[in-house]
MIMIMAR-441565 format. One record per residue: residue in one letter; y, z, x of N, C-alpha, C in turn. Coordinates in steps of 0.2 Angstrom, whole numbers, padded with zeros to 4 digits, always signed. Each point is the difference from the previous one (the first is absolute). Layout:
REM MIMIMAR-441565
AYZXYZXYZX...
END
This chain:
REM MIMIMAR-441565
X+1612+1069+0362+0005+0004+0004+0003-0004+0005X+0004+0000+0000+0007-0004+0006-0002+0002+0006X-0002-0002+0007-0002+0002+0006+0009+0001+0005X-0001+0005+0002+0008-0002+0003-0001-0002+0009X+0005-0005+0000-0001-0007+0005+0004+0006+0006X-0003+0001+0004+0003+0003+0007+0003-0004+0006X+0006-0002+0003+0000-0003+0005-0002+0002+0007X-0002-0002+0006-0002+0006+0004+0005+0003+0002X+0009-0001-0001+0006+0002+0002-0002+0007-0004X-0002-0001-0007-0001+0005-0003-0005+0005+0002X-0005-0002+0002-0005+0003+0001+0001+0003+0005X+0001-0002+0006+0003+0002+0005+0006+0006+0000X+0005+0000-0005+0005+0004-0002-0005+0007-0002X-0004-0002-0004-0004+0007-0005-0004+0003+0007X-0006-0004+0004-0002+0004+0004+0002+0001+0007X+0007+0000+0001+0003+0002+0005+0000-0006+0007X-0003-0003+0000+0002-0005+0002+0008-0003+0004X+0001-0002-0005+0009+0003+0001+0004+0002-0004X+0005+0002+0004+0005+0005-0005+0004-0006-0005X+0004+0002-0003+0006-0004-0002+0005-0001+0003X+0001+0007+0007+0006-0001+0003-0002-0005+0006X-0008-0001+0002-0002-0006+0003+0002-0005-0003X-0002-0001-0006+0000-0006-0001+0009-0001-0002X+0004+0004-0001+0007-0005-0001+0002+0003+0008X-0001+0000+0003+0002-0002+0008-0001-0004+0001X-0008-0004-0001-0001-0007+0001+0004-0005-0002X+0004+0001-0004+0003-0002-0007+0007-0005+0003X+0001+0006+0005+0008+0000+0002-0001-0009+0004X+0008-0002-0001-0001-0007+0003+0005-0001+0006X+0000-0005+0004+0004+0000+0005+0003-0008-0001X+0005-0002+0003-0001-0008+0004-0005-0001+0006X+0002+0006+0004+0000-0001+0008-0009-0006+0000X-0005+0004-0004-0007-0003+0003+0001-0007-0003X+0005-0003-0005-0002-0007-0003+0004-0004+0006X+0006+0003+0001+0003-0003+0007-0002+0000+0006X-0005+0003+0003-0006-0001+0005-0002-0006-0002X-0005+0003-0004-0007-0006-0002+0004-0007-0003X+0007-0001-0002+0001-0006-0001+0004-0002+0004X+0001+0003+0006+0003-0004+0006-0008-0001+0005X-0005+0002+0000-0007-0003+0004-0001-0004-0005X+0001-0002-0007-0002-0004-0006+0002-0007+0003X+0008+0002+0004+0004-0009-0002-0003-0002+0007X+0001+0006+0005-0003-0002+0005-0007-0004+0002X-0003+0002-0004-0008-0003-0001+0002-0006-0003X+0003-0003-0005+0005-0007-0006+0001-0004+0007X+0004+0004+0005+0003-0004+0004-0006-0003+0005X-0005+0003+0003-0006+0000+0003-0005-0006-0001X+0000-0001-0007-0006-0002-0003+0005-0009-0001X+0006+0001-0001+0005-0006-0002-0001-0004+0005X+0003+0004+0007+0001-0003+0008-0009-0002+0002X-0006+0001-0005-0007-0001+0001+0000-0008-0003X+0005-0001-0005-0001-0004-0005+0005-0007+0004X+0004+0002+0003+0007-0007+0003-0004-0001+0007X-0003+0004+0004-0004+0000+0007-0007-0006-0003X-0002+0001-0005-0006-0005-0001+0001-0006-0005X+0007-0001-0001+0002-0006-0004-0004-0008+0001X-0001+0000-0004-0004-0007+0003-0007-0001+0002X-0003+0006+0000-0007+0000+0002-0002+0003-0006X-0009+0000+0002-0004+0004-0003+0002+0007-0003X+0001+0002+0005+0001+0008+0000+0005+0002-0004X+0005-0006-0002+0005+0003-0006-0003+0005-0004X-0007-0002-0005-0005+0002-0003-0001+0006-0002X-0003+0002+0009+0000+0007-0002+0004+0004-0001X+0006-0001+0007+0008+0002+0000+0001+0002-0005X+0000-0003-0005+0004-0001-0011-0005+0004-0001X-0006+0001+0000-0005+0005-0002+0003+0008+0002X+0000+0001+0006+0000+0008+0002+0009+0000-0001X+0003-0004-0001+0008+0000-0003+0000+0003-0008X-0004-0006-0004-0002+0002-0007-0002+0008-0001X-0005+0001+0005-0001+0005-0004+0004+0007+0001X+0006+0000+0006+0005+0006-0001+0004-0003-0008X-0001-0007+0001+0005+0000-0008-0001+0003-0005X-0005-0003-0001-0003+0004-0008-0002+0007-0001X+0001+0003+0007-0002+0006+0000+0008+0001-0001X+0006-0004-0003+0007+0005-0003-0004+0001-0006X-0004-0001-0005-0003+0003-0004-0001+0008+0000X-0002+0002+0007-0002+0006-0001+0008+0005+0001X+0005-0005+0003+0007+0004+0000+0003+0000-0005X-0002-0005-0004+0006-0002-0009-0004+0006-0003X-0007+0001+0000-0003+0007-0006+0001+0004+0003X+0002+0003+0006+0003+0006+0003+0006+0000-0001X+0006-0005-0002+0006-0001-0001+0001+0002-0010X-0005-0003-0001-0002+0000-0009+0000+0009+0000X-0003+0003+0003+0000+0008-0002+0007+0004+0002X+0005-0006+0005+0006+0006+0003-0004+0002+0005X-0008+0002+0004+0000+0005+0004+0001-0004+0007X+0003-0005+0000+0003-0005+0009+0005+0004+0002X+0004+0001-0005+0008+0002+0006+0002+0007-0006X+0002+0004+0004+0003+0005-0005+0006-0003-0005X+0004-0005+0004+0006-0003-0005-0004-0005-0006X+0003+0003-0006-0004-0005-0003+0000-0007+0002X+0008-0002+0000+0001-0008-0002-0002-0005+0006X-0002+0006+0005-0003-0006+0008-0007-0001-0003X-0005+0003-0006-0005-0001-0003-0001-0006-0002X+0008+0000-0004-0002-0007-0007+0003-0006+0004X+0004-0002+0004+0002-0002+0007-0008-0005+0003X-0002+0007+0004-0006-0002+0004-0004-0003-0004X-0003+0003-0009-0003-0002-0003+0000-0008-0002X+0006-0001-0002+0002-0007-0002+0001-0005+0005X+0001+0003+0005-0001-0006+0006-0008-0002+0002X-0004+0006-0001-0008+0000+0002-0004-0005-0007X+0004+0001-0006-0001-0005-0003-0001-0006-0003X+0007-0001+0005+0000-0008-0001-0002-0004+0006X-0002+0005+0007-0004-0005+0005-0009-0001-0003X-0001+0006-0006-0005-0003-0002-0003-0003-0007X+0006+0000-0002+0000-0004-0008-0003+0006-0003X+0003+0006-0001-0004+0006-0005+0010+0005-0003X+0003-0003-0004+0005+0000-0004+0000+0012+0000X+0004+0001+0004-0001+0007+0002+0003+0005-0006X+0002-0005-0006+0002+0006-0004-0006+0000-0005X-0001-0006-0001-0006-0002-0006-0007+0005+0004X-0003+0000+0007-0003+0000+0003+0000+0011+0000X+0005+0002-0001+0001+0007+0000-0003+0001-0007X+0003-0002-0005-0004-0001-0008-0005+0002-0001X-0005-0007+0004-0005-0002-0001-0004+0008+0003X+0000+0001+0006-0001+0005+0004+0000+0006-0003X+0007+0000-0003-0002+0009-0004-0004+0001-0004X-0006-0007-0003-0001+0002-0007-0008-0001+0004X+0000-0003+0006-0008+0001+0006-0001+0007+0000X+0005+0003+0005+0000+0007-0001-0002+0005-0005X+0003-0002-0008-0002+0003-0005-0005-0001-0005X-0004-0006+0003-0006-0001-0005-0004-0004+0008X+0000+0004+0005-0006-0003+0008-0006+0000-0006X-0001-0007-0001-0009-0001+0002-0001-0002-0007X+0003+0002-0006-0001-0001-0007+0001-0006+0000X-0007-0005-0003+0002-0004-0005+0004-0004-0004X+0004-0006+0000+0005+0000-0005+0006+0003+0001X+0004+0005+0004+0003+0006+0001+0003-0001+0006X-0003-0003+0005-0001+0001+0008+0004-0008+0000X+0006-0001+0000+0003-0007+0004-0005-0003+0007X+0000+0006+0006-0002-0001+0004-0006-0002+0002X-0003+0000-0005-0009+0003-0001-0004-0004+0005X-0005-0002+0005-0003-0004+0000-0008-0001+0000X+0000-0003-0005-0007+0006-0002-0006-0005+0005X-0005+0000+0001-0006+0001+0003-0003-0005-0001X+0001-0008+0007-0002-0005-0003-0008+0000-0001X-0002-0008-0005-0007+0004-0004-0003-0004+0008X+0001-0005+0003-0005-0004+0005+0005+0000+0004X-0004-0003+0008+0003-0001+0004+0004-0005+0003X-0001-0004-0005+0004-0006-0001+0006+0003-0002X+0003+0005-0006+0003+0004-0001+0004+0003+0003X-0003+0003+0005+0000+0004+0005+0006-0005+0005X-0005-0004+0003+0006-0006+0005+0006-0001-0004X+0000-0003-0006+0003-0004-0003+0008+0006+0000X-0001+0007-0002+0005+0004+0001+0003+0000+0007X-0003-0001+0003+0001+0002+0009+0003-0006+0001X+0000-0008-0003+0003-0004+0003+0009+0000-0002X+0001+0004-0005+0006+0003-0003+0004-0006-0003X-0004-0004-0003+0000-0006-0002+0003+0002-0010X-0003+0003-0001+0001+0004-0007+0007+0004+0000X+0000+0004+0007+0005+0004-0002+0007-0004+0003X+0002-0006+0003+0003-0006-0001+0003-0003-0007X-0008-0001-0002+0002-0003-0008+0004+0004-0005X-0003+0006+0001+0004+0007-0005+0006+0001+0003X+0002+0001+0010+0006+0000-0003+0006-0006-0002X+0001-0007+0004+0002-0007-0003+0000+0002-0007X-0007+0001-0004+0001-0001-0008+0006+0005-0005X-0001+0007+0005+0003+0004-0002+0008+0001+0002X+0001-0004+0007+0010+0002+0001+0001-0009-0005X-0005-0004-0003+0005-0006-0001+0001+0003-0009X-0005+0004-0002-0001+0002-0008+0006+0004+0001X+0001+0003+0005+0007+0005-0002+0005-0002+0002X+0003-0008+0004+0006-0002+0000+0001-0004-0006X-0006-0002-0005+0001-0001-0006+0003+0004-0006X-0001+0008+0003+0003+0000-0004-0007+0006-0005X-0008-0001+0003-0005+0002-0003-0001+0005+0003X-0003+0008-0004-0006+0005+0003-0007-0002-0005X-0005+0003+0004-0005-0001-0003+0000+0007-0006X-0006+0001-0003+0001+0006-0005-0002+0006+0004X-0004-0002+0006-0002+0007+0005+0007+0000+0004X+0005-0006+0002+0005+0006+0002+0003+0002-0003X+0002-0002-0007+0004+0004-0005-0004+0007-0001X-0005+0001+0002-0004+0006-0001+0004+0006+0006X+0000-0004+0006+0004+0006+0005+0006-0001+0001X+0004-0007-0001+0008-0001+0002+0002+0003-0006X+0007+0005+0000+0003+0001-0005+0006-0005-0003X+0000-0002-0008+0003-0003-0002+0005-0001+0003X+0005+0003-0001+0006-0001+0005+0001-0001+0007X-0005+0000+0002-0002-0005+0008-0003-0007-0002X-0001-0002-0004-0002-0006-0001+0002-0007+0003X+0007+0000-0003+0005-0004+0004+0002+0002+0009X-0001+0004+0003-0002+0003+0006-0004-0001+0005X-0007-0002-0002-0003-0001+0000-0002-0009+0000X+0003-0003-0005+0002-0008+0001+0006-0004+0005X+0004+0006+0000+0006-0003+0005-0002+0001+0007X-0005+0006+0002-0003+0003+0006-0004-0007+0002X-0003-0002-0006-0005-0008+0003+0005-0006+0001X+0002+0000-0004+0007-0006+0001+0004-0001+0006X+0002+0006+0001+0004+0000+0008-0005+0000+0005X-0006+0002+0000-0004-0002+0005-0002-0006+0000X-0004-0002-0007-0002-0008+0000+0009-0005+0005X+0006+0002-0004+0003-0003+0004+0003+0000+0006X-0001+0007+0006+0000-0001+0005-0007-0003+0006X-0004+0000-0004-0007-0004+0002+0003-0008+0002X+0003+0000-0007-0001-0010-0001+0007+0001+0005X+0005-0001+0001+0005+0001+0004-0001+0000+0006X-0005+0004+0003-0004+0002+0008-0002-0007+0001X-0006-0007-0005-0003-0003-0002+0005-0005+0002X+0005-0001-0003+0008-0007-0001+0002+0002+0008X+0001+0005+0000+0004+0002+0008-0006-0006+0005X-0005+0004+0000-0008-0003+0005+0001-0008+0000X+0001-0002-0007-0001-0009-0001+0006-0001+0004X+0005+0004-0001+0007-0004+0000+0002-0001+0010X-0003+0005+0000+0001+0001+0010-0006-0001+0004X-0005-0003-0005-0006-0001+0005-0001+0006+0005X+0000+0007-0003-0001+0008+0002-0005+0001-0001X-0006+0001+0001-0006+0002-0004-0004+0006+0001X+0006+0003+0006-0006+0008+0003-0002+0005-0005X+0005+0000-0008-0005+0005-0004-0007-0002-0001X+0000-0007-0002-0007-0001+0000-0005+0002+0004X+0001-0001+0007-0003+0002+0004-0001+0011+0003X+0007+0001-0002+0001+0006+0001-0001+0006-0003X-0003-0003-0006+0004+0002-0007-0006-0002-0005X+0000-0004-0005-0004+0000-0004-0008-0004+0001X-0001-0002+0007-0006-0002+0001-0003+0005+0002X+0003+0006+0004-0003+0004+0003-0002+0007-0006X+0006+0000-0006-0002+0004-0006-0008-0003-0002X+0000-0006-0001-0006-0002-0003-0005+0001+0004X+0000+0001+0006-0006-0001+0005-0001+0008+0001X+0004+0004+0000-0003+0007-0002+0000+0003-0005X+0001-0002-0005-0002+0002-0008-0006+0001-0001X-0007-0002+0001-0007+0002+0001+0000+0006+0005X+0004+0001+0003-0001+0006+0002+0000+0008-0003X+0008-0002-0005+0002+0003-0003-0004+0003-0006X-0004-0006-0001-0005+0002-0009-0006+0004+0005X-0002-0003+0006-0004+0004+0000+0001+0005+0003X+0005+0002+0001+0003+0010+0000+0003+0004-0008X+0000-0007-0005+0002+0005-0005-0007+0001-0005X-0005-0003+0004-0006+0001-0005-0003+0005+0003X+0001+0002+0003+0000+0009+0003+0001+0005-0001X+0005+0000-0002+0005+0006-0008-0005+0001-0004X-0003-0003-0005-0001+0001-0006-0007-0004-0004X-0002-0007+0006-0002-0004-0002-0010+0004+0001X-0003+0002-0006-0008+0000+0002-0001+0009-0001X+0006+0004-0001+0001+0005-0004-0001+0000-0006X-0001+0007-0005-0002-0001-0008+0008-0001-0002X+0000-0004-0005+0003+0000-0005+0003+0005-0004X+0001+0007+0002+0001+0005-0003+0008+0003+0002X+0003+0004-0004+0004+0004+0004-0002+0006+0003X-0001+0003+0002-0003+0005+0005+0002-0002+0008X+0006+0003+0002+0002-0002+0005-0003+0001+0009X-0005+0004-0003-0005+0001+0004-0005-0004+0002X+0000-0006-0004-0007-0004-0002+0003-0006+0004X+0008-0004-0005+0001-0005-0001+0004-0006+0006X+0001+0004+0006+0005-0003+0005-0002+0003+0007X-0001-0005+0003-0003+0003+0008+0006+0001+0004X-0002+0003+0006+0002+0002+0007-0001-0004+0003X+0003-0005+0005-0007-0002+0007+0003+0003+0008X-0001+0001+0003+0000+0002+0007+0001-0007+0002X+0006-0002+0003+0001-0007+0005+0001+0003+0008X+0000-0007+0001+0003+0001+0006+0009-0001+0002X+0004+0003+0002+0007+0002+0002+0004-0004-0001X+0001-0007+0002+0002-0005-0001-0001-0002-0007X-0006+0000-0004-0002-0002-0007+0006+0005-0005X-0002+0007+0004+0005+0005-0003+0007+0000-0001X+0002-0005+0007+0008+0001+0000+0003-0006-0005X-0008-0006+0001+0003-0006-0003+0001+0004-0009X-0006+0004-0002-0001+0001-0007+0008+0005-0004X+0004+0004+0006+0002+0004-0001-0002+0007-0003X-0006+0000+0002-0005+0006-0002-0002+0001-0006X+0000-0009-0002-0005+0000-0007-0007+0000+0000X-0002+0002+0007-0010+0000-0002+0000+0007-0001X+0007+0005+0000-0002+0007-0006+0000+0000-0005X-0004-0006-0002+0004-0002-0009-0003+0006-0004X-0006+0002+0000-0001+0006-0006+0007+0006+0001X+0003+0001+0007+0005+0007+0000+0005-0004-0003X-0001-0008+0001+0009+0000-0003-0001-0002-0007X-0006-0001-0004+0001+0000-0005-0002+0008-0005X-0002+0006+0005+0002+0005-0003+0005+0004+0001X+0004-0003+0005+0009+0004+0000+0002-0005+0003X+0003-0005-0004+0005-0007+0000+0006+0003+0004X+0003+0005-0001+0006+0002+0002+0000+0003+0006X-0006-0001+0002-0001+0002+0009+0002-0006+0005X+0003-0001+0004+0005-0004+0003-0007-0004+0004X+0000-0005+0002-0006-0004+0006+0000+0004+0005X+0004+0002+0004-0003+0005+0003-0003+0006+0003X+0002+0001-0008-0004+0008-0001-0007-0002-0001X+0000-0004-0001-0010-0002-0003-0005+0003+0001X+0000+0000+0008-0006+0000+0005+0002+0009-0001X+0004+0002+0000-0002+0010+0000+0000-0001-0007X+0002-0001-0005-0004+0001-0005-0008-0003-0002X+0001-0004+0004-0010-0002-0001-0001+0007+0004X+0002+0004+0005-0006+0003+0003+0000+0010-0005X+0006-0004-0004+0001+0006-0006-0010+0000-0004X+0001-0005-0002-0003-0002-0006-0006-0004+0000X-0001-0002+0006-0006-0007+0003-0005+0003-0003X-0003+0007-0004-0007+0001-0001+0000-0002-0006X+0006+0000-0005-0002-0001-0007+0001-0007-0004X+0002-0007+0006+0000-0006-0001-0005-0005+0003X+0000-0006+0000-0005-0006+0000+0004-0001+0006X-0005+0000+0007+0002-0001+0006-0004-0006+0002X+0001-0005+0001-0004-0004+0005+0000+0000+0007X-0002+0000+0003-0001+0004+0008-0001-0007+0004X-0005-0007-0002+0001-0006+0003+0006-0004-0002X+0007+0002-0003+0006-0002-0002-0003-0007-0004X+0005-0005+0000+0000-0005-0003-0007-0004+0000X-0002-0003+0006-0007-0002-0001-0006+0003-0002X+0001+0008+0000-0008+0003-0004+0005+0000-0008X+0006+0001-0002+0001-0001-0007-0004-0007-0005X+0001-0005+0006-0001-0007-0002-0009+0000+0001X-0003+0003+0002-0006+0002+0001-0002+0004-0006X+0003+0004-0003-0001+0002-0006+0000-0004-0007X+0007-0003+0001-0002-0006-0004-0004-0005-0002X-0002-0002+0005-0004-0004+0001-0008+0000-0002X+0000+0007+0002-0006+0002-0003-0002+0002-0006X+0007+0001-0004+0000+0000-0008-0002-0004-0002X+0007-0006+0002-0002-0006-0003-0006-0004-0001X-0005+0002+0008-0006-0003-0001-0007+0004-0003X+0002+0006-0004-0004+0004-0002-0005+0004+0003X+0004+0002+0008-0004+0004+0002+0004+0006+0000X+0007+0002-0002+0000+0005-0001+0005+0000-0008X-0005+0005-0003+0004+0000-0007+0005+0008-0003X+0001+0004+0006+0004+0005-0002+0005+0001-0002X+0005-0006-0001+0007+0001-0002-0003-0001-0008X-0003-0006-0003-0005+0000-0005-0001+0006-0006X-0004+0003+0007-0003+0009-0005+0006+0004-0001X+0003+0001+0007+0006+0003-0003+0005+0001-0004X+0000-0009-0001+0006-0001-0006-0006+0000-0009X-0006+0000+0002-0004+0003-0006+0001+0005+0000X-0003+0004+0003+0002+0009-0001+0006+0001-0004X+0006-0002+0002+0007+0003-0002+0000-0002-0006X-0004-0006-0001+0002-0002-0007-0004+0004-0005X-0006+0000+0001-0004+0005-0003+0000+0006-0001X+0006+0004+0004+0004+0008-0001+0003-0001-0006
END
């Protein structure tokens, strides 16, 4: 007998929780909050920049690049807000925004939407899940993810396979045929405004992207992995979207850099809820999801703990389901 899979949006729906007419109010989108929070966004770009030219030539460049990198890579969290349409009510300042956040991170925005719809539709499955990351076996494992060393090689391996011209068989699994070539020419024109920025640099002895720009992406990258292993990473392997994707409670600043992705359980139970509606939708629905309360470091506490075999309940849980 077929078990029916409830979301908490659903369950919530059924025992009054919230109405429907709550939740498509949530729903409604605006520009105005993306044009606040991205005018304190460039603000902060600008803050962190004028942090990085003030310590030219010393030490301190170092760290500068570091607390720089890491609003960068936090355009990650604006490109998959841009990937659902829920950033600006107008569509096309979406795909705009998206594809600029794109390319200051080397993550190809239309390929990357793809990818993304078929995380959403198969969160946590095996084989099924593009984004999966599943649960390293040692702690060496563990680092080795965090040095974002891997997820470098994957992406280089995968924008230079697709200005050849190549998908693998898992994207041909989520890109539709007829995006194929879309897809290819999406990495081509990035691969060649890369190399271009590169000739310019050599040719004027210019170098501030380096320093402004892709040293300080690199230098906050580990940051990024260890916020995205927080989502999903040390949860069961099951669909059940009550089990398989955490919440975390941050702090304000982490919230504004995330654009309200540590409510990743409500946004992946109503994707079509803008960034930020989140937080009153979390207060709809926070009884019937996986909360973390020590935000990101007790997540990575949980982790940690599996890995080392002191806690094994993601494990039993994903027994259980399989054994229904």
């Amino acid at each position: 007998m077929t078990r029916e899979v409830l979301t908490p949006v659903t369950q919530a729906l059924r025992d009054g929780t919230i109405t429907r007419a709550e939740l498509k109010a949530l729903m409604q989108r605006s520009n105005t909050p993306a044009f606040i929070h991205l005018s304190i966004w460039i603000a902060a770009l600008c803050a962190t920049s004028a942090l990085i030219a003030l310590t030219y030539n010393t030490l301190w460049i170092w760290p500068a690049m570091f607390i720089h990198g890491v609003i960068l890579v936090h355009h990650f969290s604006l490109q998959h807000e841009c990937c659902h349409y829920t950033v600006f009510k107008t569509r096309w300042l979406n795909d705009v925004v998206g594809n600029i956040c794109g390319f200051i991170i080397m993550l190809p925005n239309r390929h990357f939407r793809y990818e993304h719809c078929d995380h959403h539709t198969h969160t946590q499955v095996h084989g099924d899940d593009p984004e999966l990351i599943p649960l390293p076996k040692t702690l060496a494992g563990y680092f080795w993810y965090l040095s974002s060393i891997p997820y470098w090689r994957n992406k280089f391996t995968e924008l230079f396979l697709h200005t050849r011209g190549h998908l693998t068989d898992q994207e041909k699994h989520f890109v539709p045929k007829e995006e194929h070539v879309t897809i290819i020419w999406e990495a081509r024109i990035m691969l060649m405004l890369y190399t271009t920025i590169i000739a310019i640099c050599a040719l004027t002895n210019w170098w501030a992207p380096i320093w402004f720009w892709w040293l300080s992406v690199v230098l906050g990258e580990p940051v990024m992995r260890f916020i995205r292993m927080t989502e999903h990473v040390g949860k069961p392997c099951i669909r059940e979207m009550t089990e398989n994707t955490r919440t975390n409670y941050v702090m304000r600043h982490m919230q504004f850099l995330s654009w309200n992705m540590n409510y990743h359980a409500e946004h992946h139970y109503a994707s079509s809820v803008p960034y930020y509606a989140l937080p009153k939708l979390h207060e709809k629905i926070k009884h019937v999801i996986e909360v973390e309360p020590r935000g990101y470091v007790g997540a990575h506490i949980d982790i940690l703990r599996q890995l080392t075999g002191r806690s094994t309940r993601a494990d039993a849980l994903e027994q259980a389901s399989n054994g229904a």
